[in-house]
PyMOL Python script that loads the backbone (N, CA, C, O; Angstrom):
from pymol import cmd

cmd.read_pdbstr("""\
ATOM      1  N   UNK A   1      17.205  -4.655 -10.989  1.00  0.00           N
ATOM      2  CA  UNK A   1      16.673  -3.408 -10.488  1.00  0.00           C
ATOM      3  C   UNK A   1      15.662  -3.702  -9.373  1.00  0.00           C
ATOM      4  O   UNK A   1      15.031  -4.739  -9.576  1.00  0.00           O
ATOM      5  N   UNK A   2      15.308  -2.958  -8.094  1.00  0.00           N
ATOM      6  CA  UNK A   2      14.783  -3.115  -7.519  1.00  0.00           C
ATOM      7  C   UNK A   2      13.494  -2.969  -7.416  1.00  0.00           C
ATOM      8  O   UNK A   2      13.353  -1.762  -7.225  1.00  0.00           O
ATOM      9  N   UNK A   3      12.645  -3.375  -7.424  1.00  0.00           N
ATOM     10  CA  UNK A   3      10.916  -3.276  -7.817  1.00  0.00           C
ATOM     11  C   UNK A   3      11.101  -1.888  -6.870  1.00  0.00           C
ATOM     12  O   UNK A   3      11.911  -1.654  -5.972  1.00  0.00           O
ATOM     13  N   UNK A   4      10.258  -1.250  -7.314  1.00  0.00           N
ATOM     14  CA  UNK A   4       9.236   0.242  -6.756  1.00  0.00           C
ATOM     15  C   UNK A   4       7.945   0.054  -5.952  1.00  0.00           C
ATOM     16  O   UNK A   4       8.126   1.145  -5.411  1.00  0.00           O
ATOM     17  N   UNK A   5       7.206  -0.218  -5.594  1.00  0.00           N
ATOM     18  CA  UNK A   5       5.656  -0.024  -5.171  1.00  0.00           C
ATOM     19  C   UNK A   5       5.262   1.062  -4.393  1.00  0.00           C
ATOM     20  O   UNK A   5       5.622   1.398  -3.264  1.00  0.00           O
ATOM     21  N   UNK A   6       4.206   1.722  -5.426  1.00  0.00           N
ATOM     22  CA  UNK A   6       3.030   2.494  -4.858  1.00  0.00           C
ATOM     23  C   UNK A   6       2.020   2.425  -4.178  1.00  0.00           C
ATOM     24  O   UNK A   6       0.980   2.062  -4.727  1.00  0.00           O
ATOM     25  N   UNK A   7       2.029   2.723  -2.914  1.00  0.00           N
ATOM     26  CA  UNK A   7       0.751   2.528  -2.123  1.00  0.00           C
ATOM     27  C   UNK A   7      -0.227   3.079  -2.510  1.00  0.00           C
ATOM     28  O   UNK A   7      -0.416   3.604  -1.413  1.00  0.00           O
ATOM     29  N   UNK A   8      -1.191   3.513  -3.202  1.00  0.00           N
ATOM     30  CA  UNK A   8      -2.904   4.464  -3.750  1.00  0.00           C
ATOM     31  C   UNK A   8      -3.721   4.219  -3.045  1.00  0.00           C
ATOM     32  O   UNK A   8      -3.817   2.992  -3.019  1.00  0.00           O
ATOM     33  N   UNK A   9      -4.746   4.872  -2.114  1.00  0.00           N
ATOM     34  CA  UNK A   9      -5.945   4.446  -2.076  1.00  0.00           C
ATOM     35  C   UNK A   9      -6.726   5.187  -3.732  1.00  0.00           C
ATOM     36  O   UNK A   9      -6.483   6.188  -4.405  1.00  0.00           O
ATOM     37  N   UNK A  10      -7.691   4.083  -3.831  1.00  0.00           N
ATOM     38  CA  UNK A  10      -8.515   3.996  -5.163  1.00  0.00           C
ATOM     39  C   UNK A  10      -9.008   5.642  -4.972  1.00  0.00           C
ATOM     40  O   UNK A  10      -9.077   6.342  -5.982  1.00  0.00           O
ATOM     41  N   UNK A  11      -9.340   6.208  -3.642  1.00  0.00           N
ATOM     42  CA  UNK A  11      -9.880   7.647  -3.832  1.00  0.00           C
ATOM     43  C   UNK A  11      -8.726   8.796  -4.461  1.00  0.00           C
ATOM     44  O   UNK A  11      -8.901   9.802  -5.148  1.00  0.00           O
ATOM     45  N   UNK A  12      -8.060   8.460  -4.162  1.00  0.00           N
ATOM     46  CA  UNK A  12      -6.883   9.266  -4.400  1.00  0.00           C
ATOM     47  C   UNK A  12      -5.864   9.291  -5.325  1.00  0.00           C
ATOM     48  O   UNK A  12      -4.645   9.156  -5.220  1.00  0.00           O
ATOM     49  N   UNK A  13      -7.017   9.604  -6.772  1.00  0.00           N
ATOM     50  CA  UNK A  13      -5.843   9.583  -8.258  1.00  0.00           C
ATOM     51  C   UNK A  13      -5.303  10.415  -8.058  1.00  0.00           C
ATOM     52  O   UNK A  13      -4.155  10.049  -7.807  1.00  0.00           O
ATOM     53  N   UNK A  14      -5.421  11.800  -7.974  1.00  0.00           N
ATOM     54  CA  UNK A  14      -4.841  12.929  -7.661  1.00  0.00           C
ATOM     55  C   UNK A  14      -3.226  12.610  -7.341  1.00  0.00           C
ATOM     56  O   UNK A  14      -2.310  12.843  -8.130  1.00  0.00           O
ATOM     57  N   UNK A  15      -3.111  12.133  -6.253  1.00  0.00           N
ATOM     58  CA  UNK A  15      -1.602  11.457  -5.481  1.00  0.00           C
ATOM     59  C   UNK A  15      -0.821  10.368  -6.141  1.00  0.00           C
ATOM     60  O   UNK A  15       0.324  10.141  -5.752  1.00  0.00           O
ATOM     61  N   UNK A  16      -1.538   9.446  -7.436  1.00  0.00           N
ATOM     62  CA  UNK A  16      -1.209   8.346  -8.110  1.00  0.00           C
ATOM     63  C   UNK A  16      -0.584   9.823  -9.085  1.00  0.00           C
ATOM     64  O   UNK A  16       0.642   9.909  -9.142  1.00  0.00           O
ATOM     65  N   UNK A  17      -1.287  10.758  -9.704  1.00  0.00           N
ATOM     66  CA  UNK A  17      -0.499  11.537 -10.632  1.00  0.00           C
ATOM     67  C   UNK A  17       0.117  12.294 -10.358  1.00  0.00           C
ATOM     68  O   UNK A  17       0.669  12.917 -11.265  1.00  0.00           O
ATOM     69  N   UNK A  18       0.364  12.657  -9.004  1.00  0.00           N
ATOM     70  CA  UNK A  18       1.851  13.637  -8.668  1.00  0.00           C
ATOM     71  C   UNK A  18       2.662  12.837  -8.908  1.00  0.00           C
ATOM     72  O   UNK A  18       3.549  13.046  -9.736  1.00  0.00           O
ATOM     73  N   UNK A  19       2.476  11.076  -7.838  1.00  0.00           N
ATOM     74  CA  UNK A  19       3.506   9.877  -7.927  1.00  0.00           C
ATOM     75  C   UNK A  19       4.158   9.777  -9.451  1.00  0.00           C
ATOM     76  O   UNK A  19       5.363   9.767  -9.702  1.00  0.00           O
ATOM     77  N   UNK A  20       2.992   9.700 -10.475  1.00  0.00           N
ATOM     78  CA  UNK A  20       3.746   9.441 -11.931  1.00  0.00           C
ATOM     79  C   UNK A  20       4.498  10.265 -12.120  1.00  0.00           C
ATOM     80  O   UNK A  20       5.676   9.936 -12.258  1.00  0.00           O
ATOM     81  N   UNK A  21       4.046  11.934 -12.219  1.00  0.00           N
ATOM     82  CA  UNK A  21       4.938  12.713 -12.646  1.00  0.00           C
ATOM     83  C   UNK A  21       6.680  12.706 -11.988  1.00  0.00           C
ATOM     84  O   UNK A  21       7.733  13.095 -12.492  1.00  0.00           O
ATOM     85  N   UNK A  22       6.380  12.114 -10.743  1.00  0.00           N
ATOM     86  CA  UNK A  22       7.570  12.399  -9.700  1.00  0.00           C
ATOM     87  C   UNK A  22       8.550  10.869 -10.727  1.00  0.00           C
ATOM     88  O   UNK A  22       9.344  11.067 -11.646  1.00  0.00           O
ATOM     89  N   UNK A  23       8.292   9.999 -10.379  1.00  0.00           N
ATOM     90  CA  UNK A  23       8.712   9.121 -11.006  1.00  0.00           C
ATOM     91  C   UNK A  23       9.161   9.028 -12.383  1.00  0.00           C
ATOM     92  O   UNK A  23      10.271   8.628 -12.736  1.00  0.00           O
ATOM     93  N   UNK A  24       7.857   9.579 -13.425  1.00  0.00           N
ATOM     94  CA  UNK A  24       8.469   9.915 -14.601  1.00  0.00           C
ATOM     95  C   UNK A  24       9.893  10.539 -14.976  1.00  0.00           C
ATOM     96  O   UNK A  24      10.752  10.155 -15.770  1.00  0.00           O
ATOM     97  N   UNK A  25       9.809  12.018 -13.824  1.00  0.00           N
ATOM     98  CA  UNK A  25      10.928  12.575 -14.056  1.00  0.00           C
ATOM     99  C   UNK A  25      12.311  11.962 -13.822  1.00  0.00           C
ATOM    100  O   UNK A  25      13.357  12.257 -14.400  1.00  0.00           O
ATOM    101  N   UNK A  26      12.075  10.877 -12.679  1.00  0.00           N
ATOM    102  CA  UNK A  26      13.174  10.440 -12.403  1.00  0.00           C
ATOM    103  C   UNK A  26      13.818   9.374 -12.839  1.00  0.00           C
ATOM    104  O   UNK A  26      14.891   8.946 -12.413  1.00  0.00           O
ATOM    105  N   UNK A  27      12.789   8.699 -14.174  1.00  0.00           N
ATOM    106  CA  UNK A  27      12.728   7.907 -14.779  1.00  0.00           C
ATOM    107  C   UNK A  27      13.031   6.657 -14.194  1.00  0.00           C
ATOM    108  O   UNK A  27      14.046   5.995 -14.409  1.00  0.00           O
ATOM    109  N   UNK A  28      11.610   6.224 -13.056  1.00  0.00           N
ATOM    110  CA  UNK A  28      11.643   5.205 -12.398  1.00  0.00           C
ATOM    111  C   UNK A  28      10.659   4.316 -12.788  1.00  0.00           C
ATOM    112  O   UNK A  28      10.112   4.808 -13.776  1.00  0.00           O
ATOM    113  N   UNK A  29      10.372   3.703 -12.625  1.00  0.00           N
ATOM    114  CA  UNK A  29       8.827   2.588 -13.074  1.00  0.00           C
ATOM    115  C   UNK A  29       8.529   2.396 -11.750  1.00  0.00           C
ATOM    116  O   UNK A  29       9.364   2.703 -10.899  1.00  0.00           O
ATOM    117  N   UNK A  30       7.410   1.910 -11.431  1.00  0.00           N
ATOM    118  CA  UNK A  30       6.720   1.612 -10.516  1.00  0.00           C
ATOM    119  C   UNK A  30       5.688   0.329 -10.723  1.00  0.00           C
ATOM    120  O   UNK A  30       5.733  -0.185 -11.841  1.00  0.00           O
ATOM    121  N   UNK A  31       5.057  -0.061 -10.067  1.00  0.00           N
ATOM    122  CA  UNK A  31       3.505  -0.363  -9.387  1.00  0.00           C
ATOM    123  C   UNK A  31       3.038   0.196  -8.693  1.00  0.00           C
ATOM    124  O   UNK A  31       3.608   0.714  -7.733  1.00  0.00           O
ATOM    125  N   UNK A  32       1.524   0.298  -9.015  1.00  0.00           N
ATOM    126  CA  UNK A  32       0.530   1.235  -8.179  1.00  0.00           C
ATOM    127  C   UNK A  32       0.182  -0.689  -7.310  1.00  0.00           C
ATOM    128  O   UNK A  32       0.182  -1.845  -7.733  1.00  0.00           O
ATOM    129  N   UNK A  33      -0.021  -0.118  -6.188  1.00  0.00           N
ATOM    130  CA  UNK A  33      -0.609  -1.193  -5.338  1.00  0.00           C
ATOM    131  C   UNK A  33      -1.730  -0.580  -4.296  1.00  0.00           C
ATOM    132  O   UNK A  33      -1.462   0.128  -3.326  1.00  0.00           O
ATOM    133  N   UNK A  34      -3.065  -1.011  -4.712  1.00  0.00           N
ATOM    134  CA  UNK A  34      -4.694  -0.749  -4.250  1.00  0.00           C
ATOM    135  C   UNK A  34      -4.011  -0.479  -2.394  1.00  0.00           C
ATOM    136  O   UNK A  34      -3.433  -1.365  -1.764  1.00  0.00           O
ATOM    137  N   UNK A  35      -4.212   0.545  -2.011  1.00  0.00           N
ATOM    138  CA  UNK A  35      -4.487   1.215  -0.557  1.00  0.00           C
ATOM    139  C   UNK A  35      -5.290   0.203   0.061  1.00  0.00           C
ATOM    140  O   UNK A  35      -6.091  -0.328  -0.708  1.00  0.00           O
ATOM    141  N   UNK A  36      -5.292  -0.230   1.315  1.00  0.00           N
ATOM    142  CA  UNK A  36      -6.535  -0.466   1.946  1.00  0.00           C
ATOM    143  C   UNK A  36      -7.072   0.258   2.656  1.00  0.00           C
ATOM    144  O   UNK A  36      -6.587   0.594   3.737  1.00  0.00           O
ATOM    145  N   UNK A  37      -8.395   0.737   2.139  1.00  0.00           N
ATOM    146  CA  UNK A  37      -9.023   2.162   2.915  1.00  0.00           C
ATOM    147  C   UNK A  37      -9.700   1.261   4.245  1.00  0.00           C
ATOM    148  O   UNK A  37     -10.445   0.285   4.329  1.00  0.00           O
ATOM    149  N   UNK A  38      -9.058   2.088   5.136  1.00  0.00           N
ATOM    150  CA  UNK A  38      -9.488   1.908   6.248  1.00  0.00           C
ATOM    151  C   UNK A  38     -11.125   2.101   6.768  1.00  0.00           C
ATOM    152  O   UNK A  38     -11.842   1.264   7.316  1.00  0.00           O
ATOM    153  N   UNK A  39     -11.305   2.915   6.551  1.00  0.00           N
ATOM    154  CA  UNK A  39     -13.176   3.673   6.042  1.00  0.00           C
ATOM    155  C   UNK A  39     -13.938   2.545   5.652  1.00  0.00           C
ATOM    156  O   UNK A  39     -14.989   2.336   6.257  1.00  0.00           O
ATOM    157  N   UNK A  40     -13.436   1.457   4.356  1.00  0.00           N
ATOM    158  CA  UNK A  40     -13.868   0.819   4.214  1.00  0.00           C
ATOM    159  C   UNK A  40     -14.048  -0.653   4.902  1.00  0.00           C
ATOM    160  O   UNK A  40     -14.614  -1.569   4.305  1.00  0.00           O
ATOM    161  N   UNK A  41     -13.686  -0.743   5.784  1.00  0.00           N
ATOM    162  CA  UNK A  41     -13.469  -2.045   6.449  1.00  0.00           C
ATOM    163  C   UNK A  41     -12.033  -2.937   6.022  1.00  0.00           C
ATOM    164  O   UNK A  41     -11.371  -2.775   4.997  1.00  0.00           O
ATOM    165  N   UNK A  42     -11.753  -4.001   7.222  1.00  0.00           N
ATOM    166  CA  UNK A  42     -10.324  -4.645   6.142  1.00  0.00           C
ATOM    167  C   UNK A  42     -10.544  -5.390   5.948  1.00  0.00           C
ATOM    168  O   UNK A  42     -11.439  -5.892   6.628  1.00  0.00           O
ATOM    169  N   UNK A  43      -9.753  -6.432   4.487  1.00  0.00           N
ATOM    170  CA  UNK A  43      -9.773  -7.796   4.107  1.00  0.00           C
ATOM    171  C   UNK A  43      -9.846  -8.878   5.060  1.00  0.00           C
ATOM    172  O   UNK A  43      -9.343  -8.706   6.171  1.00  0.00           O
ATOM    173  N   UNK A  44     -10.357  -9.872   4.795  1.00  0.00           N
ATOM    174  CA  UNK A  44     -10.457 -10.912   6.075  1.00  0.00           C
ATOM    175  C   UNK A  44      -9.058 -11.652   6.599  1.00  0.00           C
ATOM    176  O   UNK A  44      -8.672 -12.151   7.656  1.00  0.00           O
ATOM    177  N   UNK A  45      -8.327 -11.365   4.790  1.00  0.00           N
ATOM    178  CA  UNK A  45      -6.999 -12.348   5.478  1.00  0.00           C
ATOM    179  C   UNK A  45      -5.998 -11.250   6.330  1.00  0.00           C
ATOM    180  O   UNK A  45      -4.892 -11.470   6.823  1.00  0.00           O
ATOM    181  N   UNK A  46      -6.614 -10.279   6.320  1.00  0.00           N
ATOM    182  CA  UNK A  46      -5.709  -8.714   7.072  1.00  0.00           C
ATOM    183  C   UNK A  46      -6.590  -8.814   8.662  1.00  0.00           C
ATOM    184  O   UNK A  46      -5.836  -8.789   9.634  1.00  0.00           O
ATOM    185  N   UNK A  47      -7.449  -8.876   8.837  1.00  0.00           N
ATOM    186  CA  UNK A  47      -8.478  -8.216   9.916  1.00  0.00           C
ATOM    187  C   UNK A  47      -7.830  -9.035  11.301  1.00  0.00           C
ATOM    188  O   UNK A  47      -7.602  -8.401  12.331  1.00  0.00           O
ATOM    189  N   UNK A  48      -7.541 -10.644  11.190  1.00  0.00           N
ATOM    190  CA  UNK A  48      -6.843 -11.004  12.052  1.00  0.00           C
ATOM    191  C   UNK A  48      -5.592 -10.454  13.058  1.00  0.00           C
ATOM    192  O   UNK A  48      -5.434 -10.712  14.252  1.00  0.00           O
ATOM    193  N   UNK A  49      -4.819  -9.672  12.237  1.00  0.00           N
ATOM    194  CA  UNK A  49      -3.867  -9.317  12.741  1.00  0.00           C
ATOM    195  C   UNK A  49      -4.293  -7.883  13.686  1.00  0.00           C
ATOM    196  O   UNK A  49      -3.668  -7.369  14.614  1.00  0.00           O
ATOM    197  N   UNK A  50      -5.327  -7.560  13.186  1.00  0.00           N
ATOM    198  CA  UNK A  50      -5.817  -6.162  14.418  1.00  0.00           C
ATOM    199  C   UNK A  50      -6.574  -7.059  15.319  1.00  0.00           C
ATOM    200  O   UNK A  50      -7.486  -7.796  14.945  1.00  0.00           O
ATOM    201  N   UNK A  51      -6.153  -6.954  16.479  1.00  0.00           N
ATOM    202  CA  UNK A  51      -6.652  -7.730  17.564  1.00  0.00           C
ATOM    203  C   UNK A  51      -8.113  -6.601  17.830  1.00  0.00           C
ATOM    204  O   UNK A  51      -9.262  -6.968  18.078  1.00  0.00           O
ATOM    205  N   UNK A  52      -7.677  -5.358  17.702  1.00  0.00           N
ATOM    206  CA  UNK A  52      -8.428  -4.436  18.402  1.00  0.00           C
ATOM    207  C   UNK A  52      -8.184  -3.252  17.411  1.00  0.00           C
ATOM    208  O   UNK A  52      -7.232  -2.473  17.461  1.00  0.00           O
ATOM    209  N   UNK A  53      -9.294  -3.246  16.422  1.00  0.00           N
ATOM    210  CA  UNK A  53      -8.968  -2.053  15.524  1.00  0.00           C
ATOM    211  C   UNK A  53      -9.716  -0.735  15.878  1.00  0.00           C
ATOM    212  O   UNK A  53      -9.403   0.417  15.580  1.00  0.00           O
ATOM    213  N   UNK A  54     -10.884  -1.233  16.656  1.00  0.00           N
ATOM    214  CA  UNK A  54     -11.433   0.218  16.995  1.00  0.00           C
ATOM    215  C   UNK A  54     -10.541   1.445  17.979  1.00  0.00           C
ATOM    216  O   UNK A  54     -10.915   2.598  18.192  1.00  0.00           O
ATOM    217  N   UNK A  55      -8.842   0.555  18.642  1.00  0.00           N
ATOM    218  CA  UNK A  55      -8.487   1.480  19.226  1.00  0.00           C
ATOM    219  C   UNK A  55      -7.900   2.477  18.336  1.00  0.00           C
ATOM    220  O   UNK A  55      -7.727   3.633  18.721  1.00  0.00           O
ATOM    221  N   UNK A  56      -7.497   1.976  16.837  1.00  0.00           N
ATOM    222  CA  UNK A  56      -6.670   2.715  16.093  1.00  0.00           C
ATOM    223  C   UNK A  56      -7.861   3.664  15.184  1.00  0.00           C
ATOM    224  O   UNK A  56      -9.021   3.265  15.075  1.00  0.00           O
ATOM    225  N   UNK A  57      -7.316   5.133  14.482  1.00  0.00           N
ATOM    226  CA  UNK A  57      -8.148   5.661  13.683  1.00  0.00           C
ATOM    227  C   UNK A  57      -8.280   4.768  12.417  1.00  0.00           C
ATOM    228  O   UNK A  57      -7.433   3.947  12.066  1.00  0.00           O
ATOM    229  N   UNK A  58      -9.305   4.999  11.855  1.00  0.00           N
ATOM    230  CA  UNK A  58      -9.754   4.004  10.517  1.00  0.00           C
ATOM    231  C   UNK A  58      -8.261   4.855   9.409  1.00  0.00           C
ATOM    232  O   UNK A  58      -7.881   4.164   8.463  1.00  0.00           O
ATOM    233  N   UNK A  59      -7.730   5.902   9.558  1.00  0.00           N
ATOM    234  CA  UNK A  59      -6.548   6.213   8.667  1.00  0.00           C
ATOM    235  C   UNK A  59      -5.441   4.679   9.182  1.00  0.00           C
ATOM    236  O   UNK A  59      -5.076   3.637   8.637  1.00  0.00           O
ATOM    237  N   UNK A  60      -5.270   5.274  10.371  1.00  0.00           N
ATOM    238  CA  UNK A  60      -3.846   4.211  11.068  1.00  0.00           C
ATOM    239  C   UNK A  60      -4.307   2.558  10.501  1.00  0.00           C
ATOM    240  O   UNK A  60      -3.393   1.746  10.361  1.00  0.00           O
ATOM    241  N   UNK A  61      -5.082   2.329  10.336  1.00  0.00           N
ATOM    242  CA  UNK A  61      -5.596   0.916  10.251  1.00  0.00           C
ATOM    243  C   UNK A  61      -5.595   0.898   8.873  1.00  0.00           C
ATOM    244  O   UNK A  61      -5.163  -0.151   8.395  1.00  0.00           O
ATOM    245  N   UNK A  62      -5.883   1.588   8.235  1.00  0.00           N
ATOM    246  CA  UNK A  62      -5.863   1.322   6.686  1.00  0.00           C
ATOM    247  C   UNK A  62      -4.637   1.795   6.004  1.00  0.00           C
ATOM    248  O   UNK A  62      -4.643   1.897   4.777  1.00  0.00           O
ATOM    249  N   UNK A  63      -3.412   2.143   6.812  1.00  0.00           N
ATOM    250  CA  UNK A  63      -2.017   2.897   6.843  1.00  0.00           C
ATOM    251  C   UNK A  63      -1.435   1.616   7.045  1.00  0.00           C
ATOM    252  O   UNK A  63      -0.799   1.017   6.178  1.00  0.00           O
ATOM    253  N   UNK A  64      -1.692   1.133   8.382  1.00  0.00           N
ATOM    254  CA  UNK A  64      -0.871  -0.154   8.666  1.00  0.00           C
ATOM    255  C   UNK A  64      -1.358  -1.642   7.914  1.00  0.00           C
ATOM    256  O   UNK A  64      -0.472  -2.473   7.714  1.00  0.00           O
ATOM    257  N   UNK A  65      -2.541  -1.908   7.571  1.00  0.00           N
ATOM    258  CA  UNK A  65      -3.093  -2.795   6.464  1.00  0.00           C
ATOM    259  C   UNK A  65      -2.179  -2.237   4.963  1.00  0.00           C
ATOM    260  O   UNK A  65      -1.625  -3.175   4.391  1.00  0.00           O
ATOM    261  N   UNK A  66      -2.067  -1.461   4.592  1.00  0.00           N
ATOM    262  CA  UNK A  66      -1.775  -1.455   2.976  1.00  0.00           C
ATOM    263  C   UNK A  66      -0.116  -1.674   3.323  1.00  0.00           C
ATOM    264  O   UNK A  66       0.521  -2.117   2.368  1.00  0.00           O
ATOM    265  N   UNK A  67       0.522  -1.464   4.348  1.00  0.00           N
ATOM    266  CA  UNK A  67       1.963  -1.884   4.300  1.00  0.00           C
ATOM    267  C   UNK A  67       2.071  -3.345   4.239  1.00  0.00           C
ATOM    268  O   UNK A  67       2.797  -3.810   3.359  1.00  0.00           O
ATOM    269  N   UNK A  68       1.184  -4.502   5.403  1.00  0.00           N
ATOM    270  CA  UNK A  68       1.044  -5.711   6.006  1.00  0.00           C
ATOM    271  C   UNK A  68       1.054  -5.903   4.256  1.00  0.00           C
ATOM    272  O   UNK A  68       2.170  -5.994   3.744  1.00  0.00           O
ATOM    273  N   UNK A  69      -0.014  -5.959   3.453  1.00  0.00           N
ATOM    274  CA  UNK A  69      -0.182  -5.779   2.171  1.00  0.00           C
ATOM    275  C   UNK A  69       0.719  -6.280   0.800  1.00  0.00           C
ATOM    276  O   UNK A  69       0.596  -7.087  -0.121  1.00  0.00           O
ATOM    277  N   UNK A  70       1.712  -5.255   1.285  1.00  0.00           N
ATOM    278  CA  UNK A  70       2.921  -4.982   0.788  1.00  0.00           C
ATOM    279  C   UNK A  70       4.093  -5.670   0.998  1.00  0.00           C
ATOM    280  O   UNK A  70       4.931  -5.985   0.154  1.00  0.00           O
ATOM    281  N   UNK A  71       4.096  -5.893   2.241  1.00  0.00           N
ATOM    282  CA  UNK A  71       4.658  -7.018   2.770  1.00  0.00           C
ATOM    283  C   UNK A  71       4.345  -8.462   2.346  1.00  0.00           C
ATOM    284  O   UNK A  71       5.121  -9.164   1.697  1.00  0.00           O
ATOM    285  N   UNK A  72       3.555  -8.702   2.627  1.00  0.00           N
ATOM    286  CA  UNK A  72       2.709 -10.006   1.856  1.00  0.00           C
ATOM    287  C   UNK A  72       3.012 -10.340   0.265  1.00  0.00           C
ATOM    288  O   UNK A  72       3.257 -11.446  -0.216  1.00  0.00           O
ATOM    289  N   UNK A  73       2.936  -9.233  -0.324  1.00  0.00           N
ATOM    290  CA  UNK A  73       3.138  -9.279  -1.709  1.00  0.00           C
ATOM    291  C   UNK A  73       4.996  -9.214  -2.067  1.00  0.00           C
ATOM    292  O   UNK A  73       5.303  -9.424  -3.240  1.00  0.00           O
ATOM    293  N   UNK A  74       5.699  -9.040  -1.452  1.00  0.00           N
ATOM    294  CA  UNK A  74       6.544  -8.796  -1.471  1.00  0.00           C
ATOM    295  C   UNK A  74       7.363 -10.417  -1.149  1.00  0.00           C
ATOM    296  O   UNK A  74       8.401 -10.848  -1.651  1.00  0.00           O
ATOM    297  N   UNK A  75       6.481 -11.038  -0.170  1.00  0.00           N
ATOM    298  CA  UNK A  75       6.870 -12.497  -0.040  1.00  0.00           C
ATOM    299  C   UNK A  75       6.903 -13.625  -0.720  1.00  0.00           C
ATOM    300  O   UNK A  75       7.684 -14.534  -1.003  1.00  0.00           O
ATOM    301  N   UNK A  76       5.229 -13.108  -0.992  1.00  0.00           N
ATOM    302  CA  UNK A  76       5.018 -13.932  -2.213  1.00  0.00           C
ATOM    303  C   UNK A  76       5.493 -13.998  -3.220  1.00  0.00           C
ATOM    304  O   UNK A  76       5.446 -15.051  -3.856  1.00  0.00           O
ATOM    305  N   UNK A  77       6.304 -12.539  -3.843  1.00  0.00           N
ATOM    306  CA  UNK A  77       6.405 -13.217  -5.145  1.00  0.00           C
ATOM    307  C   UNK A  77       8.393 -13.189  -5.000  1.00  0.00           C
ATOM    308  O   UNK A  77       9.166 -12.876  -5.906  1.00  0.00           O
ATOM    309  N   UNK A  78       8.780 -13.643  -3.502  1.00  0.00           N
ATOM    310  CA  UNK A  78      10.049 -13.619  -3.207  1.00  0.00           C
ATOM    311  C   UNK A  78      11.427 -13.161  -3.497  1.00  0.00           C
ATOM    312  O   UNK A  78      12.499 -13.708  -3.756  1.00  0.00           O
ATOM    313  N   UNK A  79      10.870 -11.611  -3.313  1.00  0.00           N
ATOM    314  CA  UNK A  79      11.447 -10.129  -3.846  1.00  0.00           C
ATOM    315  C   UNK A  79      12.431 -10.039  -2.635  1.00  0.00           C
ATOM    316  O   UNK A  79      12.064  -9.977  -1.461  1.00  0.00           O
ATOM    317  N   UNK A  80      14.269 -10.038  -3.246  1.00  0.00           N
ATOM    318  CA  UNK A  80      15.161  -9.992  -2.064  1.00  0.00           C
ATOM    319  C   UNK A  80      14.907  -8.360  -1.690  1.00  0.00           C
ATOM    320  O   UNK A  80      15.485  -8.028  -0.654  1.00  0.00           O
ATOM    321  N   UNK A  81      14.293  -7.500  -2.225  1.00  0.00           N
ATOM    322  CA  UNK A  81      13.834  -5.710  -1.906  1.00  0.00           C
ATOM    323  C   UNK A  81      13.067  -5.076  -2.638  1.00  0.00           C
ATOM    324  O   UNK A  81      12.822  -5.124  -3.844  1.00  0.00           O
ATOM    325  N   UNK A  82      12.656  -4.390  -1.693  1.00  0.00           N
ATOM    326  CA  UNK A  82      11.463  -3.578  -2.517  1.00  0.00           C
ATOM    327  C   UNK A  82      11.891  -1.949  -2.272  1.00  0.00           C
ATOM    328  O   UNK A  82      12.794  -1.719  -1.467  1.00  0.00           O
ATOM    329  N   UNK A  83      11.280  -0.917  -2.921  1.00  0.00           N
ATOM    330  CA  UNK A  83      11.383   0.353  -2.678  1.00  0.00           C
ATOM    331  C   UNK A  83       9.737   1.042  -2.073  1.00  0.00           C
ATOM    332  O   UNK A  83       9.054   1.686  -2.870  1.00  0.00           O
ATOM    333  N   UNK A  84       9.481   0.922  -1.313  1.00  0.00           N
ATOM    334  CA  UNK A  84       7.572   1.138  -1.023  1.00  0.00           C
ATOM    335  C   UNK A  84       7.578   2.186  -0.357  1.00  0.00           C
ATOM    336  O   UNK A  84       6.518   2.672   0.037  1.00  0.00           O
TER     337      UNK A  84
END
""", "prot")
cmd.dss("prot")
cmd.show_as("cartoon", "prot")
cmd.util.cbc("prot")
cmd.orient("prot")
């Protein structure tokens, strides 16, 4: 079966429990996988890859960090697909 992953930012249970219910119904499983809030600054092993983050909004940057993320995690644990 193909792994699932949930993107969440930590602010936003609200959207983690529509996600369950949506999923529940469809009787899918998932992982929740931590958002990187942009607001908050990014990880150091992420920050490299924005050459220039102040051109992007702190959403777009913490949009395109939690995919990079995902990606990463997806390598690592050498997943031929993911559903994200």
């Amino acid at each position: 079966m193909v792994p699932v992953l949930i993107i969440n930012l930590d602010r936003s249970p609200d959207r983690l429990v529509r996600m369950q219910t949506e999923t529940e119904q469809a009787g899918i499983a998932f992982e929740r996988v931590a958002a990187v809030d942009g607001l908050a600054g990014l990880p150091r092993e992420i920050a490299a890859y924005f050459a220039s983050p102040h051109t992007l909004t702190p959403s777009q940057v913490g949009c395109s960090a939690s995919h990079m993320k995902v990606m990463r995690l997806i390598v690592e644990r050498n997943l031929p697909a993911a559903l994200v």
